[in-house]
C-alpha positions in Angstrom: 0.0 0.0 0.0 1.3 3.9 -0.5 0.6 5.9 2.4 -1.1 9.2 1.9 -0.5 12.4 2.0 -2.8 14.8 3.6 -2.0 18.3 3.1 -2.8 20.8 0.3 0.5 22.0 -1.6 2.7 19.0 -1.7 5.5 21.2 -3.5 5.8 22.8 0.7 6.5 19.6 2.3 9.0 19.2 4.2 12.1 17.5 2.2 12.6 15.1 5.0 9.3 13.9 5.4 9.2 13.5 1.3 12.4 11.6 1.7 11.4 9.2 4.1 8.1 8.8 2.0 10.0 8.2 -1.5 13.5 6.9 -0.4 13.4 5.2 2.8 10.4 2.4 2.4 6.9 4.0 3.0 5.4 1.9 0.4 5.3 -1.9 0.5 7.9 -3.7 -1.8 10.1 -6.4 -1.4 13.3 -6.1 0.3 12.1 -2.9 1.8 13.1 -2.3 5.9 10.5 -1.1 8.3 10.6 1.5 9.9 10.1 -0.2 13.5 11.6 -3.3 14.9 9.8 -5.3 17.4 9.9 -9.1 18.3 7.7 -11.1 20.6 8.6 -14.2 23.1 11.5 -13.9 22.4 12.7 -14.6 18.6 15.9 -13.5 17.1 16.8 -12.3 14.1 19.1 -14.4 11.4 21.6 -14.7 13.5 21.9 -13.9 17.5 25.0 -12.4 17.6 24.7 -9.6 14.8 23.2 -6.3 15.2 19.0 -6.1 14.9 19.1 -4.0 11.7 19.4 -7.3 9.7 15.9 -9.0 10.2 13.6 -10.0 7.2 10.7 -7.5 6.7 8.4 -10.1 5.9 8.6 -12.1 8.8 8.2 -9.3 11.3 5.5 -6.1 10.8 3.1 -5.3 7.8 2.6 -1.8 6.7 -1.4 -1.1 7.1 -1.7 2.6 6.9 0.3 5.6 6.2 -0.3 9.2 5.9 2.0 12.2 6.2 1.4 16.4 5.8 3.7 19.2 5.2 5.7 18.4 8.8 4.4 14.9 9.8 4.6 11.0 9.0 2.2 8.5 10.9 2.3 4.9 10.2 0.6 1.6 11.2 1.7 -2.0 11.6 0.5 -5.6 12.5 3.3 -8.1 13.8 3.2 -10.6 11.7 3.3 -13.4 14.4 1.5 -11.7 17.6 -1.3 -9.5 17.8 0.6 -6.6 18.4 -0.6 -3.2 16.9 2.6 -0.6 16.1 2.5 3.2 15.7 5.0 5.5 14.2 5.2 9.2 14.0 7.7 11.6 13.1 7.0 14.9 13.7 9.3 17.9 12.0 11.0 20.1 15.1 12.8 22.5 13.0 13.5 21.9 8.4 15.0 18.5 8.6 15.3 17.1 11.5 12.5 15.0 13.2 11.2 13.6 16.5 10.7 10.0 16.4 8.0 7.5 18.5 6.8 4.2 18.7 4.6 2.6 20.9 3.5 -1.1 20.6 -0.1 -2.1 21.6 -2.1 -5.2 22.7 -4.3 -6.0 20.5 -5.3 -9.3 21.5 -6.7 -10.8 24.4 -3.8 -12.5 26.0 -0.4 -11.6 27.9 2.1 -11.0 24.8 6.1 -11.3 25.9 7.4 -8.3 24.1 11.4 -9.2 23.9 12.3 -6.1 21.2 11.1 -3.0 20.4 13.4 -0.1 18.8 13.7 2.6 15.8 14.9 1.4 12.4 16.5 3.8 9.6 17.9 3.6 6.7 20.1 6.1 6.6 22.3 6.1 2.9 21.9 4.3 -0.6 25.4 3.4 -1.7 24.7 1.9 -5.1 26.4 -1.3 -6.3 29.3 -1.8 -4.1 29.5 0.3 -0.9 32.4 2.6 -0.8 34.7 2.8 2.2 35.9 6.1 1.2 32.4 7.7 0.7 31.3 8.0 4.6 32.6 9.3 7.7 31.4 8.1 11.0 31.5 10.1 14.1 31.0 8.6 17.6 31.2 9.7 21.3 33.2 8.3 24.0 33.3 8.3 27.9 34.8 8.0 30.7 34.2 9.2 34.6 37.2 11.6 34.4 37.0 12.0 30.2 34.2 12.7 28.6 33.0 14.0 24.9 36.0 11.7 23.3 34.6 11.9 19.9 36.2 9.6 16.9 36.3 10.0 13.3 36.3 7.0 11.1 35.7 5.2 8.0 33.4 2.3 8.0 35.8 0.1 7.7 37.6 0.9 11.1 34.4 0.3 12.4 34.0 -3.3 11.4 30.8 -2.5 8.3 31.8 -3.5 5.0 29.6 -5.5 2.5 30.8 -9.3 2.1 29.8 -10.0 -1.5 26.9 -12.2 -2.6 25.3 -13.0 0.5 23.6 -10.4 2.6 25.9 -8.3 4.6 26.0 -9.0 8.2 29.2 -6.5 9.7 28.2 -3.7 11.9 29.2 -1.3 14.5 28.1 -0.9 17.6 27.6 1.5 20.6 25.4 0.6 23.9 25.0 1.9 27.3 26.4 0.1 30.5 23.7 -0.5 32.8 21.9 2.7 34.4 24.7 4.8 34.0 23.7 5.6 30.7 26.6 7.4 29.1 29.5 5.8 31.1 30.6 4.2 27.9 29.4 6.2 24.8 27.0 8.8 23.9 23.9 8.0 22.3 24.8 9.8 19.5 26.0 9.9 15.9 27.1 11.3 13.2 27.5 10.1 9.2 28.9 12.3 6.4 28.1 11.3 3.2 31.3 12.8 1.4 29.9 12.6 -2.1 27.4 15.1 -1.4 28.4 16.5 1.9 25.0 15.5 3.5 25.2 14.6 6.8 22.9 12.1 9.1 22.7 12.3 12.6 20.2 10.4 14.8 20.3 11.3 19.3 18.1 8.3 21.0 16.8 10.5 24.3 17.3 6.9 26.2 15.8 5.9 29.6 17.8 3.0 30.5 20.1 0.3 28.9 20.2 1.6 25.2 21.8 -0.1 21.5 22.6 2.1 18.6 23.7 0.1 15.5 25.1 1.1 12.1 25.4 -1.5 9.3 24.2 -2.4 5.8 21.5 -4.3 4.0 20.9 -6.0 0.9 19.2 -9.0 -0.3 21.0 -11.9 -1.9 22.7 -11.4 -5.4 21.9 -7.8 -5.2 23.6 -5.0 -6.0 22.4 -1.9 -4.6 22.7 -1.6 -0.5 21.4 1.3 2.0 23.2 1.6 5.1 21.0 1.2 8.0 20.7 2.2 11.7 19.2 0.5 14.9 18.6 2.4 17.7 17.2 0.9 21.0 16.5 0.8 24.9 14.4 -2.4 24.5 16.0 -5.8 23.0 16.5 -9.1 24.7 19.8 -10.7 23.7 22.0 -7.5 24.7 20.1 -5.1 27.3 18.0 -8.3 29.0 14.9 -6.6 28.1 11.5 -8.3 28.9 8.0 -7.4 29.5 4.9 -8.8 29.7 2.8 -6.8 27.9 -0.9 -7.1 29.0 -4.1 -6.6 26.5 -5.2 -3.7 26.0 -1.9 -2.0 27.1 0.7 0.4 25.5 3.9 0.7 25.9 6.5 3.4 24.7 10.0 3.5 23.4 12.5 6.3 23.8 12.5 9.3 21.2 14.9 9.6 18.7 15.8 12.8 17.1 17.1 12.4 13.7 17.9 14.1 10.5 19.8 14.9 7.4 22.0 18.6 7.4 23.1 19.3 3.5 26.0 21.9 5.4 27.7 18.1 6.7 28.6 18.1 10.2 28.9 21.7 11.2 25.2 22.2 10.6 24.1 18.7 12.2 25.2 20.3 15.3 23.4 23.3 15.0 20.3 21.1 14.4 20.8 19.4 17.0 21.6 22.2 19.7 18.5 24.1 18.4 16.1 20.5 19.3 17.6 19.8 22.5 16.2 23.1 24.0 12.8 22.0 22.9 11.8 19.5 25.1 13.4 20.3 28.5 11.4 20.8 31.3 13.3 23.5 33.2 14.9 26.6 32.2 16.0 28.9 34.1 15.3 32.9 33.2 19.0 32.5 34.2 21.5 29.7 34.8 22.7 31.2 38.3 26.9 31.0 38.2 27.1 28.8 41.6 30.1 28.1 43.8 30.1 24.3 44.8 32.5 23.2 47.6 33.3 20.0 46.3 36.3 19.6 43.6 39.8 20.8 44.7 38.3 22.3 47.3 36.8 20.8 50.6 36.0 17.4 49.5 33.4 16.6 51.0 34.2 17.7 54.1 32.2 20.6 55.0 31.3 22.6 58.2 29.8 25.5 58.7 32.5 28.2 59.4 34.6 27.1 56.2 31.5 27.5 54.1 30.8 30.1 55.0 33.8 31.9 54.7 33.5 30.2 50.9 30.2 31.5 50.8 31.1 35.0 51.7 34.3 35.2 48.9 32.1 33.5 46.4 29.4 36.7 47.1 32.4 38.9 46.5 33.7 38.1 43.1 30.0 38.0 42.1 28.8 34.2 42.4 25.0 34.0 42.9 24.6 30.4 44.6 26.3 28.5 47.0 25.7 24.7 47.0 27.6 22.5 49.8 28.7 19.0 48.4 28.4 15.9 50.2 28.9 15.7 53.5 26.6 18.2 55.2 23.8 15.8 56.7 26.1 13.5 58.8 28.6 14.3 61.8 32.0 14.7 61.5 34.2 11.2 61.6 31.1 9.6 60.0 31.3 8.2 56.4 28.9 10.2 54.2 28.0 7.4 52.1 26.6 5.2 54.9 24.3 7.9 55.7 22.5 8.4 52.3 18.9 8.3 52.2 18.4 9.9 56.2 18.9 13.2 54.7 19.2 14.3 58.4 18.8 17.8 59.3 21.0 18.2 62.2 24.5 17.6 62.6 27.7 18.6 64.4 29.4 20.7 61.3 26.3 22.9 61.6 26.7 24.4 65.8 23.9 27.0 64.7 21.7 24.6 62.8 21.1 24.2 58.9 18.4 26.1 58.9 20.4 29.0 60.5 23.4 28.1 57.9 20.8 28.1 55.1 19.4 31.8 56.2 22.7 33.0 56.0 23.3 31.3 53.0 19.8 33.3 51.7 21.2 36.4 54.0 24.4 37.2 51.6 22.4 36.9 49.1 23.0 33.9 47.6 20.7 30.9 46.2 21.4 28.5 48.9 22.2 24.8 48.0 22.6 21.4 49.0 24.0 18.0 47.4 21.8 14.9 46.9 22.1 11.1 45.4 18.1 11.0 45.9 17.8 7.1 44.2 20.5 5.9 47.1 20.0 4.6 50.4 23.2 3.5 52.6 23.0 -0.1 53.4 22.6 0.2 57.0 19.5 3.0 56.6 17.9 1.0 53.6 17.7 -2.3 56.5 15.7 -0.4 58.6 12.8 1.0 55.6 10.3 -0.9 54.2 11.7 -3.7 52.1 9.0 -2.6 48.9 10.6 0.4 48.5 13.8 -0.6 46.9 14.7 -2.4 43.7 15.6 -6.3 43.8 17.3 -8.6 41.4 16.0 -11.8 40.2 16.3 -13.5 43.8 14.9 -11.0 45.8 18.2 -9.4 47.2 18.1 -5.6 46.8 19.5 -4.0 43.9 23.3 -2.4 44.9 26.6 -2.7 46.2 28.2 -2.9 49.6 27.2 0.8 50.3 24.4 1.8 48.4 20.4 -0.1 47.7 18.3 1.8 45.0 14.7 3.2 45.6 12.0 1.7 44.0 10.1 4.8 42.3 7.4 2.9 41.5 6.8 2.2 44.4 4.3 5.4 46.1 6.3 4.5 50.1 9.5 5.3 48.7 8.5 8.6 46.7 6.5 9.9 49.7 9.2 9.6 51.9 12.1 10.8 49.5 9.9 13.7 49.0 8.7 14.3 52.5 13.2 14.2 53.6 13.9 16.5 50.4 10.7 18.9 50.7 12.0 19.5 54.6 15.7 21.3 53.0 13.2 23.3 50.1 11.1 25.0 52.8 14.2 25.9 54.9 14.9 27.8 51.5 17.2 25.6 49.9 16.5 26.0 45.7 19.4 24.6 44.5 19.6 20.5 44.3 22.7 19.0 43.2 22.1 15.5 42.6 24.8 12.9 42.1 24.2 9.1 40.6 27.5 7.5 41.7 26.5 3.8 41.2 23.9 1.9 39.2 22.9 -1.6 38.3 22.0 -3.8 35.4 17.9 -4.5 34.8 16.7 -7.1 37.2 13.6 -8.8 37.9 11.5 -10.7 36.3 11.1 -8.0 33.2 14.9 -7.2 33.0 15.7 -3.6 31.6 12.2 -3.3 31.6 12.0 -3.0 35.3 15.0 -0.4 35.1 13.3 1.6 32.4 10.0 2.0 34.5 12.0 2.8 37.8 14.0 5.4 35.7 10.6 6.9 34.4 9.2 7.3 37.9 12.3 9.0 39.5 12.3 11.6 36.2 8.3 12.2 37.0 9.5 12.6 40.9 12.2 14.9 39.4 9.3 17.3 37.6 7.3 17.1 40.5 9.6 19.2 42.2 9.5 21.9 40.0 5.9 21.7 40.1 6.2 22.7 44.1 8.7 24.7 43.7 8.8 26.6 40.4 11.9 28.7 41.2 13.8 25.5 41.8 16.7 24.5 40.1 18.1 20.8 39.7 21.8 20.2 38.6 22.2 16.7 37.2 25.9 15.6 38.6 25.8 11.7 37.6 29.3 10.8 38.3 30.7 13.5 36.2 28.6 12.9 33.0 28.1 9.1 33.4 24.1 9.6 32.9 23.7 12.7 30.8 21.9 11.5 27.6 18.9 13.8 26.0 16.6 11.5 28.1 17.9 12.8 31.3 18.8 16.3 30.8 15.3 17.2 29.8 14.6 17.3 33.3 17.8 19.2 34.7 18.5 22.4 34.5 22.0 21.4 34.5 25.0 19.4 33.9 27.8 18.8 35.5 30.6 18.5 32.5 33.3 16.2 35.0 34.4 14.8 37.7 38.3 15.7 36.2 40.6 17.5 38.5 43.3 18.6 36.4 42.1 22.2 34.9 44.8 21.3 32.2 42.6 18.8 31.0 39.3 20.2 30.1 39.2 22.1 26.5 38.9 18.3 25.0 36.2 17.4 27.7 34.5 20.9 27.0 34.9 20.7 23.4 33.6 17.3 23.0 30.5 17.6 25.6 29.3 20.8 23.6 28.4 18.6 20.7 26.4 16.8 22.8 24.8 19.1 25.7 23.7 22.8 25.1 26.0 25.1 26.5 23.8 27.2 28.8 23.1 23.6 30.5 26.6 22.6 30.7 27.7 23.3 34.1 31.8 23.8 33.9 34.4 23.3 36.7 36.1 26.4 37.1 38.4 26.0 39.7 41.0 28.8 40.6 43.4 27.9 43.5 42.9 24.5 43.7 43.8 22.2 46.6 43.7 18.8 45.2 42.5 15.9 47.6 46.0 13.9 47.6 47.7 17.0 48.6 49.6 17.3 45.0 50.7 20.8 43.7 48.1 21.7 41.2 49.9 25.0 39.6 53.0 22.6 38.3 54.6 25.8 37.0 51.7 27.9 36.2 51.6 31.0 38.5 47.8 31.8 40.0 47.0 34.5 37.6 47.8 31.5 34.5 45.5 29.3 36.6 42.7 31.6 37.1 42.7 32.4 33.4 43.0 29.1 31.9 39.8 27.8 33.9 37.5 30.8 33.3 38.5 30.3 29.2 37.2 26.9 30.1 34.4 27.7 31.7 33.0 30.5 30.0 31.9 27.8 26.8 29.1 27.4 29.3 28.1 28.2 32.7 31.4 28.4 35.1 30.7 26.5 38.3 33.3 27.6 40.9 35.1 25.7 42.8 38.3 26.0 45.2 39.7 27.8 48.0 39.0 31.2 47.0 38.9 32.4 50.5 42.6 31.9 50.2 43.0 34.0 47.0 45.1 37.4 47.3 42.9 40.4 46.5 44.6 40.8 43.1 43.5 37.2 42.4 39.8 38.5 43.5 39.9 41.0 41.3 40.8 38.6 38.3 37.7 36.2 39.6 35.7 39.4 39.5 36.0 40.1 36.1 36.2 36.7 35.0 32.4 36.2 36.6 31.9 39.6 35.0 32.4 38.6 31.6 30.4 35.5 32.3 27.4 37.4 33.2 27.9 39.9 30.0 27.6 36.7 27.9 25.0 33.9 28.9 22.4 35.2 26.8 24.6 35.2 23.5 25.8 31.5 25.2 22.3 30.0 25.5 21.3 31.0 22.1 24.5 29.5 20.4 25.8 26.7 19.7 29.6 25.3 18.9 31.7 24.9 16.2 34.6 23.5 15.3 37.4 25.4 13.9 40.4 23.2 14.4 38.0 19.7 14.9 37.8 17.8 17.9 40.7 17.1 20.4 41.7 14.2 22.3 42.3 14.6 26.2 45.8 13.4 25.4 46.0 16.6 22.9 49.1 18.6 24.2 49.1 21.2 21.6 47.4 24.4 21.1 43.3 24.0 20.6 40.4 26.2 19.7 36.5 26.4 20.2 33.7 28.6 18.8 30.1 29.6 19.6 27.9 31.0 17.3 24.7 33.0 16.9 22.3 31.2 14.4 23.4 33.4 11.5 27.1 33.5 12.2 26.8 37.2 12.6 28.6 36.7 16.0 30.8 34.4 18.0 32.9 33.7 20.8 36.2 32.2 19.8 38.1 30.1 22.8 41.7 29.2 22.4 44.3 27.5 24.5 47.8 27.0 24.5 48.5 23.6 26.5 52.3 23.1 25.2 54.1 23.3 22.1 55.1 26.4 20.2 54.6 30.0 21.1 52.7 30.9 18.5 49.6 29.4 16.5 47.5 30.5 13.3 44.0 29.9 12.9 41.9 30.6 10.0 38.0 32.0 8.7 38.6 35.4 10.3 38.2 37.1 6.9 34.8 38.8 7.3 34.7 39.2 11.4 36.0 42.0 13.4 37.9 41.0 16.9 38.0 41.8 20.0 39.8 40.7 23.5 37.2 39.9 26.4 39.3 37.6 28.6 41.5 38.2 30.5 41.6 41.7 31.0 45.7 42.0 29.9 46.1 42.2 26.6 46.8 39.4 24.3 49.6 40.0 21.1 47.1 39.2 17.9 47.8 39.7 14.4 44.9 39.7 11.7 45.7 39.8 8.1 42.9 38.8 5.8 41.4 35.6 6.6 44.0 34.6 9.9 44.5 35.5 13.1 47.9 34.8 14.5 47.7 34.8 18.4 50.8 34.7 20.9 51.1 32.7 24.4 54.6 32.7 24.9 53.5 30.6 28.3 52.5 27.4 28.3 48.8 26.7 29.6 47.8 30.0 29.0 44.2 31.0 27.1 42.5 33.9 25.7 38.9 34.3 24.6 37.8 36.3 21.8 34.8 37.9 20.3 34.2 38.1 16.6 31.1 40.5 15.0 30.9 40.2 11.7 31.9 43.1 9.6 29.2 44.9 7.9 
């Protein structure tokens, strides 16, 4: 059957709704993919240990209605061998680039075992014989202390290559591990076409374990092939996913944003900046610059005449929160961690009381601020709570490790008394949560990543609920660093923490790198001036304070700087620096939460020792900010596409030796670890 279109001028619609129509298998024909994948009790594929994207169309779904306008695509299928009813739309959010669902439905009278249930694209035709040298691949790495790693490769590096007469079967793929979500990889990729320059991308907003799959399909004896994707938080053989799926009942995978930029890369991330401030729940009028206590700094280990001696230097060089770390809600000699899930309200760092440290806090001015890991309970508290209201494994032991047991946020015990322990710090006045996810665990149960998907659900709704009590609230995602900062998860933050990395040194390629995945007025940067590292190791290694001070606000003015270190220890000079630094910070988060990064010198590794360079732009280009550090190497660097801006010096305050002739900019750092950011305006 041809689907059909609905609207009244079909010369307006959207060209990536028409391409999907005409190109990517609306209408019924053999050898055509579908646009879903699901699979019932269980049943794989040809061959259990290759990717999903390689199933026979036939023996899964049949297309049984279609229609699509000028910005939307809706289609219907049967399963072929369960009565399961499946529904896709794709709905345009800006000119070629689309939101994706599915949902799978009951149709039938009896219990169905759903075992798989995931997006399909296909991405590329490549014609007789597919083309190493014709695509690009770009992928996302992470690490607790390293994250945005992203890789450029050829298929081929990847392991997808077509085999010859057979149908291929090589692929590449990129998952999640566990509920740390983006402790591995980012859900999130990139293909350049270079014959045309188009490029693909496609984000899955996951909510759990997750799959993303690139490979290649074509029937026996064929010639012409279309690479395909697989995208996923709901598949048996790799994430353990089962659910019993009862008549009458829905149930719902996670988005996928994709699309197709004809500017290759460069504009994929524009697109993709641009959708990711659709769909979150919280914004702040403004991002509040906050000092946290935590890295080089107290480590965990506050009390209430240090902090607020932090408190009252952060007020002077012009921070507007203070947010204590971990720490604050047990007594002194005590180990934090054993203590999670009391949330207690009265300890021995605090001789005047929180509440009387948290008016204070409010008294200076100040948002005040406290540090959570709200799905954690220590061991010792979680023996003492109900045993419904925390997760268990297959065997009835609860979900965790030698510290920590999860809350069950299904369960309506555990989210009345979470909320009832977090609700008490709010109406002290608190309005700034920090929450941290330093643990997580593999889907258990008797429905496998399908229990962890609905616990994750119910702690996001739990998440919005607060706001809904508290409008003025804001909620920093931590998550280990960025170990759980997919699209799915920062639609309900307000924040995210960029690292858990201590060495200042290290963060352009972290910066960089996150940027193409998080926007940057949500990107929360460690900025980190006089440091006091945790081992007791020199942290300036050669640099004098000033260097440091500058090199870390460069950093950390990509997105929203989020202090850190013993600035109460800071010589007044130093303040002053701070001062301006937060100055200039402030004179710039509205152009920084309406731009979006580029890449003038491509991404960096963390291992990168040589100079490296950063942009934000307006939509139009009209203006940007241009970041660039020296790390080590030569003196002196070159960097090109200034030809038709204007530029200016806006940090630090002492001038920077620059030379512009035509289209470069020639900047000195005769010091090693030094930075300089840099406006551009476009001449008129």
């Amino acid at each position: 059957m041809e689907i059909q279109y609905r609207g009244n001028t079909p010369s307006a619609v959207n060209a990536g709704i028409l391409r999907m129509v005409k190109e990517w298998g609306a209408q019924e024909k053999e050898g055509v993919l579908p646009f879903v994948y699901t699979v019932s009790g269980g049943k794989f594929g040809v061959n259990a240990s290759m990717t999903n994207a390689y199933r026979n169309k036939a023996e899964d779904v049949k297309l049984v209605y279609g229609e699509y306008d000028d910005n939307s695509l809706r289609l219907e299928y049967l399963a072929a061998d369960a009565p399961l009813k499946i529904v896709l739309t794709a709905v345009a959010e800006r000119e070629g680039v689309f939101r994706r669902k599915i949902s799978v439905e009951n149709v039938g009278g009896e219990v169905v075992e759903l075992t798989g249930f995931a997006h399909l694209l296909t991405v590329f035709p490549y014609g007789n014989q597919l083309k190493q040298q014709d695509f690009r691949l770009k992928y996302c790495n992470q690490t607790w202390y390293g994250e945005g790693q992203w890789h450029e490769v050829s298929l081929y590096d990847v392991g997808v290559f077509d085999e010859g007469t057979a149908p291929p079967m090589s692929s590449f793929e990129i998952g999640g591990t566990s509920t740390q979500t983006t402790a591995r990889f980012y859900p999130n990729l990139f293909l350049e076409d270079k014959r045309d320059g188009n490029c693909f991308f496609c984000e899955l907003e996951v909510d759990g374990g997750w799959q993303m799959s690139v490979g290649t399909h074509r029937g026996w004896w064929k010639g012409d092939g279309v690479l395909t994707l697989f995208a996923g938080c709901a598949e048996d053989r790799r994430l353990g996913f089962s659910y019993p799926l009862q008549a009458g009942e829905r149930y719902e995978s996670a988005d996928c944003v994709f699309g197709y930029a004809s500017g290759g890369f460069k504009e994929a991330v524009k697109h993709q900046t641009a959708v990711r401030r659709l769909v979150r729940h919280c914004i702040p009028a403004i991002q509040p610059i906050a000092f946290n206590d935590y890295l080089n700094c107290l480590w965990s280990d506050p009390s209430e005449e240090v902090c607020l001696g932090l408190a009252r230097a952060a007020k002077e060089i012009g921070a507007e929160a203070y947010v204590m770390d971990a720490g604050w809600f047990e007594n002194h000699g005590v180990g934090w961690s054993e203590q999670l899930g009391t949330w207690g309200t009265s300890s021995d760092r605090f001789p005047s009381g929180l509440a009387s440290f948290i008016r204070q806090i409010k008294d200076m001015g100040l948002v005040a601020g406290v540090w959570f890991e709200i799905e954690v309970c220590g061991k010792a508290v979680a023996d003492t709570l109900p045993d419904e209201w925390f997760l268990h494994d297959g065997r009835g032991r609860k979900l965790g490790n030698p510290e920590r047991r999860f809350f069950d946020f299904t369960n309506a015990g555990a989210v009345g008394y979470l909320t009832e322990k977090i609700c008490a710090l709010l109406d002290m006045g608190v309005r700034f949560i920090k929450n941290d996810y330093n643990d997580s665990y593999f889907g258990a149960g008797a429905e496998g990543a399908a229990y962890a998907q609905k616990n994750l659900r119910g702690f996001y709704r739990f998440i919005d609920s607060l706001y809904e009590k508290y409008p003025d609230l804001i909620i920093e995602n931590c998550g280990s660093g960025a170990m759980r900062s997919d699209g799915g998860t920062l639609a309900h933050f307000a924040m995210q923490s960029v690292s858990d990395q201590d060495d200042y040194r290290l963060y352009p390629s972290i910066v960089k790198g996150s940027l193409a995945n998080i926007p940057p007025e949500q990107l929360g940067i460690w900025c980190m001036p006089h440091p006091v590292h945790l081992s007791g190791c020199d942290m300036k290694r050669g640099s004098t304070d000033e260097e440091i001070i500058v090199f870390n606000f460069v950093s950390a003015l990509a997105g929203v700087p989020y202090l850190s270190g013993r600035i109460d220890h800071c010589t007044q000079a130093e303040k002053e620096l701070l001062k301006k630094g937060v100055a200039v910070a402030k004179d710039i988060r509205n152009f920084v939460k309406r731009s979006h990064p580029e890449y003038p010198t491509g991404f960096s590794g963390i291992t990168n020792r040589d100079w490296d360079a950063l942009a934000l732009s307006d939509e139009e280009g009209e203006e940007k900010l241009f970041y660039i550090w020296h790390l080590e190497g030569a003196p002196q660097k070159t960097f090109r596409g200034f030809a038709n801006y204007d530029v200016s010096q806006i940090f630090p305050p002492a001038p920077v030796q620059m030379r512009k002739e035509d289209d470069e900019l020639c900047v000195t750092l005769p010091r090693p670890y030094t930075a300089v950011l840099l406006q551009l305006r476009k001449i008129r």
